[in-house]
Structures are given as C-alpha cells and as structure tokens.
Steps between C-alpha positions, in 0.01 A plus 500: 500500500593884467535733758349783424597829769288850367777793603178770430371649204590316222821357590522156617825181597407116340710277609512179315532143613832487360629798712475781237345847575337754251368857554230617341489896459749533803410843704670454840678831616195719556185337452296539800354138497818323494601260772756652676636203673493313163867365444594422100774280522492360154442602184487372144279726292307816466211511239345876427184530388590866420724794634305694726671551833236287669606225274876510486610728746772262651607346177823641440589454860418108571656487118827618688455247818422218372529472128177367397376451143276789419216454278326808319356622200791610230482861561500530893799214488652692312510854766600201747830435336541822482485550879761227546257216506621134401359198347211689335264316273284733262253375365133564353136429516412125407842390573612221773826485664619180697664593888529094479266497868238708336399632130375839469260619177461888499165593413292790403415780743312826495674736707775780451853477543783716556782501698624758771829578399640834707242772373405324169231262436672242208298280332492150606337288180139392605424353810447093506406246771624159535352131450722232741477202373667255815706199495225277554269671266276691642496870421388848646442835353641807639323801311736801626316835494191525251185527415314213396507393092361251315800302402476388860254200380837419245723439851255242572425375223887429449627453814200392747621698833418354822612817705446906413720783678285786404499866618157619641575836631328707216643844417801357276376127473214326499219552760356209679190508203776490226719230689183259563464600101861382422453166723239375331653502160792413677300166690770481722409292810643729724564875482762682755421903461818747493513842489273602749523706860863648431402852448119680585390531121539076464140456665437154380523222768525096443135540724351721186654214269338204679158663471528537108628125473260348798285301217804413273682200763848708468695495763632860651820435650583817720822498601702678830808705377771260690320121513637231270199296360566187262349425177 
C-alpha cells in the first residue's frame, strides 16, 4: 500500500512500498496548513502541476537537498534549470514518464500559469495534472488547479482512476458544485479535496463536497495536514 501524508493545500508526500517518496506541488516554507513537525527525510521526485508559488515554492530548494528527479511541463523545467535545478524532465500534455516505482501521464488542466521570478511574472507553458499509474496497477488522478472540462470523461475512459486529489476551494479552482461535476465524469471511487481552507477567499469545505456527492456512493476522503493514511 501507499502512504499518502497531505502537507496542506495542494501539496502532499507518497511513499511507496518500495521506499520511494514523491511530492506533489511541494509548498512547505510558508503555507499556513503545513505540518510543522513533519520531518522529510527522503526524497526521490517532485512533480509540478504548474508554477505558482503554492505549487512549487520549495522546488529549487529540496532540488538542492536531496537531488530528486523533477517532473514538469517543458517550459517551467526549463526556468528550473535555470535556477540551478538538476535532473529535470520536461515534458508535455499526453506524455508518460517512467520514475521505475511509479509512472506519471501529464494531463490537461484549465488554470493559469506563471512563475514568480523576482518582480516578473514568466510564462510557465500551460498548466497540467498528473495520472499515477502504480506498480501494481492501479492508478489515481491528481487534477492540479482547474476548473472542470470535459476531457475529464477521456481520463476515465483511458485510465479508470480509483482515487481523485481535487481542489474544492472555489475562487481559483473548482468549487465543491464543479468538483462533484469533475468526479462524476471522473467515477473515481474515492475523491480526496485539495485546495481548500488555506486562505479566507477558498470557502469550499470537504463538508460542502460530501453534500453534492451524498447520492453518487463516492467516497470523500478528508484528510488532516500531518496524518499518513494508506491506499
């Protein structure tokens, strides 16, 4: 099984049965929901599902710690390098890339993205999310930031995920209406909402979720920032 730790917002540790650890959308150093007592030991990769601070702001620094492979969409790799990042791989919509514990497919998103760079605002190619396809086949969906689009009902269709990350804190994502939307073409079992409660204008709750999906049988998952749960 997977171990699966949220760290807030949208950034979250799986730790695989083989000892490997991934972040998704890593945003440690000053976001308010993350466990403070939290200790990352380990670490193998980083996959960005686009450059917004809240996605990536620790990138560059766990890049210098521990070396991980970094996983992003061509453009945003490509600003990593050039802030001294190693082991990039760039890549594009539709496209898989083998970690050898995990395979990750970026997918579509619909969402901004830009990265923060001193003053400037440089583009960072189009935001994605990610598909995980696991070791022992089974496979989750990790939207990112979006809205919800209609290609959604082509993740399942091609890849049948079991388990949704998806943000329900409305604002600049998906609302709890939208999300319930998105899992339903998505007809994942289970759904684990993101991108809620960090700031005042993210009003949607995993409560607000449950009541849009109570005659649907999917699972809400809420997680606490901190707690390791296994899939």
């Amino acid at each position: 099984m997977t171990q699966i730790t949220w760290l807030g917002h949208a950034a979250f540790e799986l730790r695989f049965d083989s000892g490997e650890v991934l972040l998704l959308d890593p945003w440690l150093d000053g976001n308010p929901k993350y466990p403070k007592d939290h200790n990352l030991s380990k670490l193998d990769a980083i996959a960005i599902s686009h450059g917004h601070s809240d996605h990536m702001n620790d990138v560059v620094p766990l890049a210098g710690r521990f070396h991980p492979k970094v996983v992003a969409i061509f453009e945003t790799a490509f600003w990593l390098e050039h802030k001294g990042v190693q082991n990039t791989i760039g890549m594009n919509k539709g496209g898989t890339v083998d970690l050898g514990f995990v395979q990750l497919t970026l997918t579509h998103a619909l969402h901004s993205n830009a990265i923060k760079d001193g003053n400037q605002l440089v583009y960072g190619g189009e935001a994605g999310g990610y598909v995980l396809t696991f070791k022992d086949g089974r496979r989750a969906y990790f939207a990112g930031d979006t809205s919800i689009f209609s290609e959604m009902s082509f993740i399942e269709e091609l890849y049948h995920p079991e388990l949704a990350f998806l943000p329900i804190g409305d604002y600049y994502t998906m609302g709890p209406r939208e999300a319930a939307a998105a899992s339903r073409l998505l007809k994942a079992k289970t759904v684990i909402p993101m991108h809620y409660g960090t700031f005042p204008v993210l009003t949607g709750t995993p409560e607000a979720l449950e009541r849009e999906l109570a005659s649907d049988g999917t699972k809400v998952w809420k997680l606490d920032p901190g707690k390791t749960v296994h899939w």
